[in-house]
C-alpha positions in Angstrom: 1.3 -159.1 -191.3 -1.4 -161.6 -191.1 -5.1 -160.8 -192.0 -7.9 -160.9 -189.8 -9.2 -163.6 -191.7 -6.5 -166.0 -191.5 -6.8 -165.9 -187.6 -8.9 -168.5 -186.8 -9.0 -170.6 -183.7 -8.7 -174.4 -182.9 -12.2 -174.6 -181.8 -13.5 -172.3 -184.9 -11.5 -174.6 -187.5 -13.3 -177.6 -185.4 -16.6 -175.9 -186.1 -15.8 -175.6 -189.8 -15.0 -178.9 -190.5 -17.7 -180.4 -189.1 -19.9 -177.9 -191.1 -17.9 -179.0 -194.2 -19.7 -182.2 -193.5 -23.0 -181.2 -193.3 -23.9 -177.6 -193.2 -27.1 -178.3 -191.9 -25.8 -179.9 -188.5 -27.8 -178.7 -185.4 -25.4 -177.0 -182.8 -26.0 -180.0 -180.3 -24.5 -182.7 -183.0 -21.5 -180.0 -183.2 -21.1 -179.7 -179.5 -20.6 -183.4 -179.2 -19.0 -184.0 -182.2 -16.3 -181.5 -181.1 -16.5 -182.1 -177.2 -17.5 -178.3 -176.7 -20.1 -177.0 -174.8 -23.6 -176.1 -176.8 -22.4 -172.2 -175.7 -19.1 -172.0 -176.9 -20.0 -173.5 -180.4 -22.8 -171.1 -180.7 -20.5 -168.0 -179.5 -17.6 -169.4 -181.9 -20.2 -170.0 -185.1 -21.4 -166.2 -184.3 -18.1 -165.1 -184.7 -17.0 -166.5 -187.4 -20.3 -165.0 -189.2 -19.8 -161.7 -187.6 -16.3 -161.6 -188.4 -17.1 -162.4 -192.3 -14.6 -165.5 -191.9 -17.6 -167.7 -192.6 -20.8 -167.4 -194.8 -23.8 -169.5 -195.5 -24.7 -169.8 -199.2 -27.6 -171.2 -201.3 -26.0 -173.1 -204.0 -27.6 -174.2 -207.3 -26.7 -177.1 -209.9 -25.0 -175.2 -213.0 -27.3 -177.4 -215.2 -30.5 -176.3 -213.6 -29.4 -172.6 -214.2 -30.0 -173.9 -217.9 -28.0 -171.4 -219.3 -24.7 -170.9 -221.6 -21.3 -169.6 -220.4 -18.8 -167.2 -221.8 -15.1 -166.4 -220.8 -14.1 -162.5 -221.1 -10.5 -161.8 -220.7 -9.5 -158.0 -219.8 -6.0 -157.4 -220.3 -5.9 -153.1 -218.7 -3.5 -150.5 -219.7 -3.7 -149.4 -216.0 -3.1 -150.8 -212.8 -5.4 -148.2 -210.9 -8.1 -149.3 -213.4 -8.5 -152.8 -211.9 -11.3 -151.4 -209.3 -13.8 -149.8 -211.8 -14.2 -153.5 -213.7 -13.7 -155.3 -210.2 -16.4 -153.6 -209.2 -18.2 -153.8 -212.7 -18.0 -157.4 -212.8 -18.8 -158.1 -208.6 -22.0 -156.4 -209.0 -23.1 -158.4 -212.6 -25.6 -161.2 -211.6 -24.4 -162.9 -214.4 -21.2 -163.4 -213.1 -19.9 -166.7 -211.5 -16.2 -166.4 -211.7 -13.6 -163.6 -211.5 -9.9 -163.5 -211.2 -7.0 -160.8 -211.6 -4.0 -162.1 -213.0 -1.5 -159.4 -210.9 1.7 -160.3 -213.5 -0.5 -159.4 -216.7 -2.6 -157.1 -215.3 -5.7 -159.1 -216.3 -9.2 -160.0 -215.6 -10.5 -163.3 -216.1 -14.2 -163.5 -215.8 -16.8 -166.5 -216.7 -20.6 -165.2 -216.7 -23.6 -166.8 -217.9 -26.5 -166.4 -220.4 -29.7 -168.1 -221.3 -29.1 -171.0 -222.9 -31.3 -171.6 -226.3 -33.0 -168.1 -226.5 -30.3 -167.1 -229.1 -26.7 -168.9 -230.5 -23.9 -167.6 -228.7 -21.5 -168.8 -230.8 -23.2 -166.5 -233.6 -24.6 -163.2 -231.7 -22.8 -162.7 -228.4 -20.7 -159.7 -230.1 -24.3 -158.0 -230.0 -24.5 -158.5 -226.3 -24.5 -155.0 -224.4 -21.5 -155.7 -222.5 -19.3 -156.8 -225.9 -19.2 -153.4 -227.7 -19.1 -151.4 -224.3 -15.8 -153.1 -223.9 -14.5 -152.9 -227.2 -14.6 -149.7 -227.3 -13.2 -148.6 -223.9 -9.5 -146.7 -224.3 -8.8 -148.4 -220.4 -8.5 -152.1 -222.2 -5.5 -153.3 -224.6 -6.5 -156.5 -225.0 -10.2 -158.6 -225.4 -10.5 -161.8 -225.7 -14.0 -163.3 -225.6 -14.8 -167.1 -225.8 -18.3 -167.8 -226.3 -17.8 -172.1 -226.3 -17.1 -172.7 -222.8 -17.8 -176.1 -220.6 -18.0 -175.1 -216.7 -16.3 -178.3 -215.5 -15.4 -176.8 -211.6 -17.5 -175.9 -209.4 -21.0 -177.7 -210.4 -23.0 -175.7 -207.8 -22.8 -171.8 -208.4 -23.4 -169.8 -205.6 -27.0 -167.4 -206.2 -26.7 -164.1 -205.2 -29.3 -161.8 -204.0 -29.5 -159.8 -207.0 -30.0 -162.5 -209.0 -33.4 -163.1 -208.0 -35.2 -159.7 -207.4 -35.6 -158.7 -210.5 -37.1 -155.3 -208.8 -34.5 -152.5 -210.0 -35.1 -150.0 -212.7 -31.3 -149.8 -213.4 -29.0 -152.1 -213.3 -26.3 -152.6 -211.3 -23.7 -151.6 -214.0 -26.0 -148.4 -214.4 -27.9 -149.2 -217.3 -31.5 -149.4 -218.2 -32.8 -152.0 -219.9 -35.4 -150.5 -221.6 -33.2 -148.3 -223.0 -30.9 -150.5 -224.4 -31.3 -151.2 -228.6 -30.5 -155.1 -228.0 -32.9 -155.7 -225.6 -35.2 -158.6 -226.1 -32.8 -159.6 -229.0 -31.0 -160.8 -228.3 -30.5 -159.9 -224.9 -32.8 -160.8 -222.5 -31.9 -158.0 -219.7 -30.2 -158.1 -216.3 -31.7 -160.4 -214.3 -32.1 -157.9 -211.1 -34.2 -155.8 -213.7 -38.4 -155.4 -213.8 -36.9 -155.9 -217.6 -35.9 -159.3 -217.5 -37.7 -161.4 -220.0 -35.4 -164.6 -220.0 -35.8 -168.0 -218.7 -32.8 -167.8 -215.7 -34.1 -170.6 -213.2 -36.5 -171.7 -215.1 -36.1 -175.6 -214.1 -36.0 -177.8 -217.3 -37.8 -180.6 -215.7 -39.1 -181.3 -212.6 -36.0 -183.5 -211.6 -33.9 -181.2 -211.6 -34.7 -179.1 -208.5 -31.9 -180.0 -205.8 -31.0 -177.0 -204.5 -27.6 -177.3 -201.6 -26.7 -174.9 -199.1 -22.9 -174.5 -198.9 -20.0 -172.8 -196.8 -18.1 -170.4 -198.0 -14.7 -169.7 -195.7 -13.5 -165.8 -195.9 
């Protein structure tokens, strides 16, 4: 049986392509573009928003994140464990990749931390997250790679949380202010009043291009 999602009409893949061009395109350039009325390609954008089949995202270089990347592989004892660190690892900020592997029953996940405010390479076993998972009976297998080159995609999508920096705990449940490595050499979750790191700090005033992108369900 066929999801919802991969129901999508002539006129609404007509729609997306032409929003794969430009997502910026007014509705009238669309209309003509298509040969639809102005209506229709309002009514069909609408439903592909309110059907979650299409979603508008604000986009950011990976270089102007200025920050470092790490690969965490989970390899679980337990298929029915997959949710908890689904969830875990959906709800991280930090986060800008995640894949289960269904054969291996494994998590792949690529996050990110601030780049030069400590050596990776040398102290990302002191990162909160590191000894949490180390020591959790649900995981067989941990394999962390703090050397990694984000080649695909350049532009990571910026969530919401990212940028409030308003929460007392975190989105894992944690405090930061209660946490022994905060400050060093962990800066905090970035949705924290606790934050002290340089996320989005722009290295240089060249390198603000900022892209809005479209993201198909």
């Amino acid at each position: 049986m066929k999801s919802q999602h991969s129901k999508v009409s002539t006129t609404e893949k007509d729609i997306i392509r032409e929003l794969v061009e430009d997502t910026r395109m007014a509705i009238n350039t669309i209309s003509r573009n298509i040969g639809r009325t102005r209506q229709t390609v309002s009514k069909n954008l609408k439903k592909l928003v309110d059907n979650n089949k299409l979603r508008f995202n604000t986009c950011i270089h990976k270089n102007i994140l200025n920050a470092e990347f790490i690969n965490i592989q989970i390899q679980l004892k337990n298929i029915m464990d997959i949710a908890f660190f689904k969830n875990h690892f959906m709800n991280c900020p930090r986060t800008v990749f995640l894949l289960y592997i269904t054969t291996s029953n494994q998590l792949q996940v690529v996050q990110f931390y601030e780049k030069n405010e400590f050596n990776l390479e040398d102290s990302f076993l002191t990162l909160p997250i590191i000894p949490q998972m180390q020591s959790d009976s649900r995981i067989s297998k941990l394999v962390i790679d703090p050397s990694c080159a984000l080649l695909f995609p350049k532009f990571i999508t910026i969530r919401k949380n990212l940028f409030s920096r308003d929460k007392i705990v975190a989105p894992c449940g944690k405090r930061c202010d209660k946490c022994v490595h905060h400050e060093k050499p962990c800066s905090g979750c970035p949705s924290t009043i606790y934050y002290k790191g340089s996320l989005l700090q722009y290295p240089n005033s060249n390198n603000k291009n900022k892209l809005n992108h479209v993201e198909i369900g």
